[in-house]
C-alpha positions as CSV (number, residue, x, y, z in Angstrom):
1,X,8.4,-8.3,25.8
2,X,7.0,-7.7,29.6
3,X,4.3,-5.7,28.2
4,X,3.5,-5.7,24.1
5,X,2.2,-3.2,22.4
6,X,-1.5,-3.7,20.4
7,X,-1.2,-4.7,17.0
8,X,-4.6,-3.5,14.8
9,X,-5.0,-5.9,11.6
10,X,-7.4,-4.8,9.1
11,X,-9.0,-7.0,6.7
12,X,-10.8,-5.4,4.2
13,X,-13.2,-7.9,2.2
14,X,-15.7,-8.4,-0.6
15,X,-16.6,-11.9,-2.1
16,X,-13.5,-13.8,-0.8
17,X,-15.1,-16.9,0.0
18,X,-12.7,-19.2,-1.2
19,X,-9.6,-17.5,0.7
20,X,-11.1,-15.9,4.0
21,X,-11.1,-18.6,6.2
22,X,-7.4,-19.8,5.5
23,X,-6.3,-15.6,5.8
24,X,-7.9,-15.8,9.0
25,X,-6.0,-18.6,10.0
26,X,-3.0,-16.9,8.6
27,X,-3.0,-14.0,11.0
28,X,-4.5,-15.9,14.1
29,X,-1.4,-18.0,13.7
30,X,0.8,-15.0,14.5
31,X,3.5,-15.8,17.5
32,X,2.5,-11.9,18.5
33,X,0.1,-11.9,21.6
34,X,-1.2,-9.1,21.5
35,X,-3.8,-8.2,18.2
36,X,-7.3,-7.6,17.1
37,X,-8.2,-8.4,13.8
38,X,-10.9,-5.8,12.2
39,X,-13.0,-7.5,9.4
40,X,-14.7,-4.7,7.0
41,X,-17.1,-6.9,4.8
42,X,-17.8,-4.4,1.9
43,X,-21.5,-5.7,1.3
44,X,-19.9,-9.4,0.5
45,X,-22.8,-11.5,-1.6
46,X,-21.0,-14.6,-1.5
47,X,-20.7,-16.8,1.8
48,X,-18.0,-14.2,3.2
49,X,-20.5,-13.0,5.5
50,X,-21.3,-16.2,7.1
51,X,-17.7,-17.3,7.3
52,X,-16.6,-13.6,9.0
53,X,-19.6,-13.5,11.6
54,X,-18.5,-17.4,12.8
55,X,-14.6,-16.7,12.9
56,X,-15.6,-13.1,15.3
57,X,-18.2,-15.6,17.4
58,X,-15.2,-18.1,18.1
59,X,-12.5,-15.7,18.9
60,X,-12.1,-13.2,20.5
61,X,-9.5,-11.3,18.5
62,X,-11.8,-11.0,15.8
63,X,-14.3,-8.3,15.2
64,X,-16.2,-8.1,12.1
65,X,-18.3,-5.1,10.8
66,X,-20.6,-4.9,7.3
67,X,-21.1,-2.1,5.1
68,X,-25.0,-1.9,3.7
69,X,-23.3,-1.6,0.3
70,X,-20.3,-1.8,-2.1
71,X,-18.7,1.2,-1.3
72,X,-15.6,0.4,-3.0
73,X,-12.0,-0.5,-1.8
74,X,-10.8,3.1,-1.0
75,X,-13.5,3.6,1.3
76,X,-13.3,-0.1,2.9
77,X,-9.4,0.2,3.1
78,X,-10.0,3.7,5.2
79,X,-13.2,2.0,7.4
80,X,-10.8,-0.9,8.6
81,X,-8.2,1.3,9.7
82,X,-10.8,3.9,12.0
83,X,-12.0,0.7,13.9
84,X,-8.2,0.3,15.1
85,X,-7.4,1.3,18.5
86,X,-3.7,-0.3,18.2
87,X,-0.2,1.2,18.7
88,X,0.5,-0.1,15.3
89,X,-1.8,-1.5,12.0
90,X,-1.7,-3.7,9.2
91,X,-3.9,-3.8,6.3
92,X,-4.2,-7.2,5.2
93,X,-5.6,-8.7,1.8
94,X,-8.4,-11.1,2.4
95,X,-6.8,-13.7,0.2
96,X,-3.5,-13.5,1.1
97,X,-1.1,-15.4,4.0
98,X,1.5,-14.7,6.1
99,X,4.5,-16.1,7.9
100,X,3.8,-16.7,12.1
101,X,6.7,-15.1,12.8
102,X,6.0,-11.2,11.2
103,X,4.3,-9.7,13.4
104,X,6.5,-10.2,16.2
105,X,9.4,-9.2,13.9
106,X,8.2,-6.3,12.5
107,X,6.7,-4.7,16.2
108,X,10.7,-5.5,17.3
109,X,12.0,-3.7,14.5
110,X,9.6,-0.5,15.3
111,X,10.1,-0.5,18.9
112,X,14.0,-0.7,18.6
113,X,13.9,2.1,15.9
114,X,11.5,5.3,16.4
115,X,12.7,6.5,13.4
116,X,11.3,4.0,10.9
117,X,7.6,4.0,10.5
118,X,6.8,1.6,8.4
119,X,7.8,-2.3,8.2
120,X,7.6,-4.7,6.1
121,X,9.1,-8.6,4.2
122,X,10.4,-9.5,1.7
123,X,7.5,-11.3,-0.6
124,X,6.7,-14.3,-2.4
125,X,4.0,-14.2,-5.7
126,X,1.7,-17.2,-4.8
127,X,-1.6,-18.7,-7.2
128,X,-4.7,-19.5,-6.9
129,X,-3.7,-22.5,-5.7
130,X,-1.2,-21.6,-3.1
131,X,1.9,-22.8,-5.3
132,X,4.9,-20.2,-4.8
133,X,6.2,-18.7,-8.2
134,X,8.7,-15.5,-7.4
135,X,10.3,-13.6,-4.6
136,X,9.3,-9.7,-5.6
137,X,12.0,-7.6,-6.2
138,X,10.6,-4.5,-3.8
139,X,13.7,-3.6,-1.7
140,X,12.9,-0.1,-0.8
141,X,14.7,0.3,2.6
142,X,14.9,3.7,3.6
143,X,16.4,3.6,7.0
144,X,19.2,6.9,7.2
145,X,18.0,8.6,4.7
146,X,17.0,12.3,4.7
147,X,13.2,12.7,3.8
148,X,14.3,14.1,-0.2
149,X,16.4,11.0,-0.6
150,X,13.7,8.8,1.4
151,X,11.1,10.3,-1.4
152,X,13.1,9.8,-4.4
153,X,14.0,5.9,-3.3
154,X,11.0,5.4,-3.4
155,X,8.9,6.9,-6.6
156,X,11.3,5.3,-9.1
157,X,11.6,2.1,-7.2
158,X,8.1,1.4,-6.6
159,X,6.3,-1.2,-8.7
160,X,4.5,-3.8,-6.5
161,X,3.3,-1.7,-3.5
162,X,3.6,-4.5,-1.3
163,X,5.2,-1.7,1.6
164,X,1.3,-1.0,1.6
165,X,0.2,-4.0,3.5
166,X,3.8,-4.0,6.3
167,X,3.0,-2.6,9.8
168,X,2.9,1.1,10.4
169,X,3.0,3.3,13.4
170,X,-0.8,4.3,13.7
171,X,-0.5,7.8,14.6
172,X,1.8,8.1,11.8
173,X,-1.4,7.0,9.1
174,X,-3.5,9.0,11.2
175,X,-1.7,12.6,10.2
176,X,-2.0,11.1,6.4
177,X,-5.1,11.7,4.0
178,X,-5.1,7.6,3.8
179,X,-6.7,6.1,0.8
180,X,-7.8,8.5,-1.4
181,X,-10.3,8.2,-4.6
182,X,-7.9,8.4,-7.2
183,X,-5.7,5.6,-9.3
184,X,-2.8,4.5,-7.6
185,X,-4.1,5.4,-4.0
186,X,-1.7,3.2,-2.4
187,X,1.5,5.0,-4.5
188,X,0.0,8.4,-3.4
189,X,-0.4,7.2,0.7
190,X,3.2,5.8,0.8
191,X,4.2,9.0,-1.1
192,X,3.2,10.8,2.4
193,X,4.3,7.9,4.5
194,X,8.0,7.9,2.7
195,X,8.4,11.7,3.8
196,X,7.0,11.0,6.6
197,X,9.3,8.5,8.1
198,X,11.6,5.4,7.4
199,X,10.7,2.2,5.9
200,X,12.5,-1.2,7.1
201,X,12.2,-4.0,5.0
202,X,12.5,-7.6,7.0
203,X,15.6,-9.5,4.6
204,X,12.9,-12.9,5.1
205,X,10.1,-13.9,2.5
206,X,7.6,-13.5,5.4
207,X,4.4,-12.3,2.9
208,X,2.4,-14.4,0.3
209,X,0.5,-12.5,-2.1
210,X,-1.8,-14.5,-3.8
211,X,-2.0,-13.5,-7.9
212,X,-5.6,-15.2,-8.6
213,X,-6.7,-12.2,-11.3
214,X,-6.5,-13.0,-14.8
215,X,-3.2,-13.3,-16.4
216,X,-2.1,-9.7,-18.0
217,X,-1.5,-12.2,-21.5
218,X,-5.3,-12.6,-21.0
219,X,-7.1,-9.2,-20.8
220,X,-6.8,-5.7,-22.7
221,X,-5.2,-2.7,-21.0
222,X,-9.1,-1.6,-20.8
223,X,-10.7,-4.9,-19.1
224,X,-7.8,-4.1,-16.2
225,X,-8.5,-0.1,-16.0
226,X,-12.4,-1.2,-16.3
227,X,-11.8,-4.2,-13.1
228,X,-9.4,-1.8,-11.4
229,X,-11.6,1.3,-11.2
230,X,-14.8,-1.0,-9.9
231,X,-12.8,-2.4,-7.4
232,X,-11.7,1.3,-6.5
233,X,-14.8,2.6,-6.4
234,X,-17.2,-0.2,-6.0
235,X,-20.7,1.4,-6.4
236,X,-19.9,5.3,-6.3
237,X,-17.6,4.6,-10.0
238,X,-17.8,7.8,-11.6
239,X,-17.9,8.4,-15.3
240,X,-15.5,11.2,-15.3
241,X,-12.9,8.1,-14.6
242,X,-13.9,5.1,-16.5
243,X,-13.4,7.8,-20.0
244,X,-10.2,8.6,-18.6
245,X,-7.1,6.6,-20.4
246,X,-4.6,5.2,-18.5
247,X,-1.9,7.8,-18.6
248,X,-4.8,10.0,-18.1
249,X,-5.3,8.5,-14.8
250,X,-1.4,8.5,-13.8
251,X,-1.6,12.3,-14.9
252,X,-4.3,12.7,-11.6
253,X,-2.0,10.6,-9.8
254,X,1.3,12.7,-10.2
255,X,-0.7,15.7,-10.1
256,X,-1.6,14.6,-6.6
257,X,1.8,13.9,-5.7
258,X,3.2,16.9,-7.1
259,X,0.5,18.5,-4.4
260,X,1.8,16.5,-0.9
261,X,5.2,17.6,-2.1
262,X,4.4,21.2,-1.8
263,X,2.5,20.5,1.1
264,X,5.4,19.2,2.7
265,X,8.1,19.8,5.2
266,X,11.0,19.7,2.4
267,X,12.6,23.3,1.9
268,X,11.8,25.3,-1.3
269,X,15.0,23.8,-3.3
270,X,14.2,19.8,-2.2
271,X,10.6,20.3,-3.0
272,X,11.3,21.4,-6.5
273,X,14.0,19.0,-7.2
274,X,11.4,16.4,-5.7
275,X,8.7,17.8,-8.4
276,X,11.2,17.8,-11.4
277,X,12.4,14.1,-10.6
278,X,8.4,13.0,-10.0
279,X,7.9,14.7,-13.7
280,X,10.0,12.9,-15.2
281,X,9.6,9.6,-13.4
282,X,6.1,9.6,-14.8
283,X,7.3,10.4,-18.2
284,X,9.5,7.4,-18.3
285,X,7.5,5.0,-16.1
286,X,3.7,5.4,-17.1
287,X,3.9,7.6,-20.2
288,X,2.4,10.3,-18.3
289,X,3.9,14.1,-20.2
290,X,3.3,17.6,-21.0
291,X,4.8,20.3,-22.7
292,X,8.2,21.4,-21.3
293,X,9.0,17.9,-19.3
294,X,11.8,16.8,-22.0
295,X,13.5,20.9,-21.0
296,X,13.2,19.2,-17.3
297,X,14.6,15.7,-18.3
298,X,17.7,17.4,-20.1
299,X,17.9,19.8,-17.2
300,X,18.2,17.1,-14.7
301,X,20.7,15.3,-17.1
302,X,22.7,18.5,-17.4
303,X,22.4,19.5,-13.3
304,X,23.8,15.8,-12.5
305,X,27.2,15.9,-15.4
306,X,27.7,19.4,-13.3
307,X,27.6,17.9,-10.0
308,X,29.6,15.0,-11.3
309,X,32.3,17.7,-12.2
310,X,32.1,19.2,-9.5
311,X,32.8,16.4,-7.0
């Protein structure tokens, strides 16, 4: 490339320590020119501060900013983004490590194809210790796809979210509502990122995302709602969520989705199919219900035997 495009790479962080020097490493060890790397330390009380303020003092491509207080992930996710100034952006886990080679990739991919807006790999599950254990099954490539089928792709394939942390077009996140203070924020920004635009997923296992949280086998469904929603939240957790259940919570979430779909561009008929499909998704995925969604479910089941006729 004559003249390459700024890349923006956002590193939210609190009490990473043990990992923050080596994802520092990670992304200063891009092939890709051309990037700034935007630290937001969310009130860090381990040594992350130190570590952050020494990396930004020794390069360059590293700027570092630190909130007063835990504001919670939501809010840090959104703070790293405004301090971007890139063509495109990357939010980056502050534990986690990438191939040299993405970057470069993935900015290829975008500026050959103006119609896909988000990019991202193919990704390996790594531990604590760095040892590799599974390539995630997250193939949600939506490249020629009308924005219904784009949607739809995506809300029954999603499980990992790992699309969350490719590279996206800046302006494109700009026109979103970003992270919002709800469970399953990331779900509900790539909900308006999927209708939005396409996503490309690089066939390479480019991404390592380090598992280092307690095994599921080891905690109750309440320990991981409890850790979850302070990490969400950080110091502004509210009490209205933490007596919420689980399906409770997914209830917010689909009623938020439910509410970008009919904020959307789809026409009247693709924005209630989109609705009915998104109803009963939840049912069957997160045991999210209410009265009248089995009517929908053997609506839908009727509706497709017709169009299988039909055809």
């Amino acid at each position: 490339m004559s003249k390459t495009p700024l890349v923006s790479i956002g590193v939210p962080v609190y009490n990473e320590e043990r990992y923050i020097d080596l994802t520092i490493d990670s992304l200063l060890s891009q092939n890709y020119p051309n990037l700034e790397i935007i630290i937001s330390d969310n009130a860090s009380t381990d040594s992350t501060s130190e570590i952050c303020q020494a990396r930004s003092k020794s390069d360059s491509r590293v700027r570092y900013f630190r909130s007063e207080q835990n504001e919670g992930a939501v809010n840090n996710f959104n703070t790293a983004f405004r301090w971007a100034t890139g063509k495109y952006f990357m939010w980056a886990g502050a534990h986690d490590l990438w191939d040299p080679t993405f970057i470069s990739k993935a900015v290829t991919l975008l500026e050959a194809e103006p119609t896909v807006i988000l990019v991202y790999p193919q990704t390996m599950v790594i531990d604590s210790e760095g040892v590799q254990s599974t390539t995630v099954p997250d193939e949600i490539d939506t490249r020629h796809l009308l924005p219904l089928q784009r949607y739809l792709k995506f809300i029954w394939r999603v499980h990992w979210c790992n699309m969350i942390h490719g590279l996206i077009r800046s302006d494109v996140i700009r026109e979103t509502k970003m992270f919002r203070h709800i469970w399953g924020s990331d779900i509900l920004l790539l909900t308006e990122l999927s209708l939005a635009g396409e996503f490309a997923q690089i066939p390479e296992t480019l991404f390592y995302r380090r598992e280092n949280r307690p095994p599921v086998e080891q905690t109750t469904v309440d320990d991981r709602k409890d850790r979850y929603l302070k990490t969400l939240e950080g110091s502004r957790s509210t009490e209205q969520h933490s007596q919420m259940s689980t399906a409770e919570l997914f209830g917010e979430l689909r009623a938020a989705i439910l509410q970008v779909l009919k904020n959307s561009n789809l026409a009247y008929q693709q924005m209630i199919r989109a609705q009915i499909e998104t109803t009963i998704c939840f049912r069957i995925h997160y045991g999210v219900s209410f009265p009248g969604d089995l009517l929908l479910m053997n609506w839908m089941r009727v509706s497709n035997k017709f169009k299988r006729i039909s055809s």
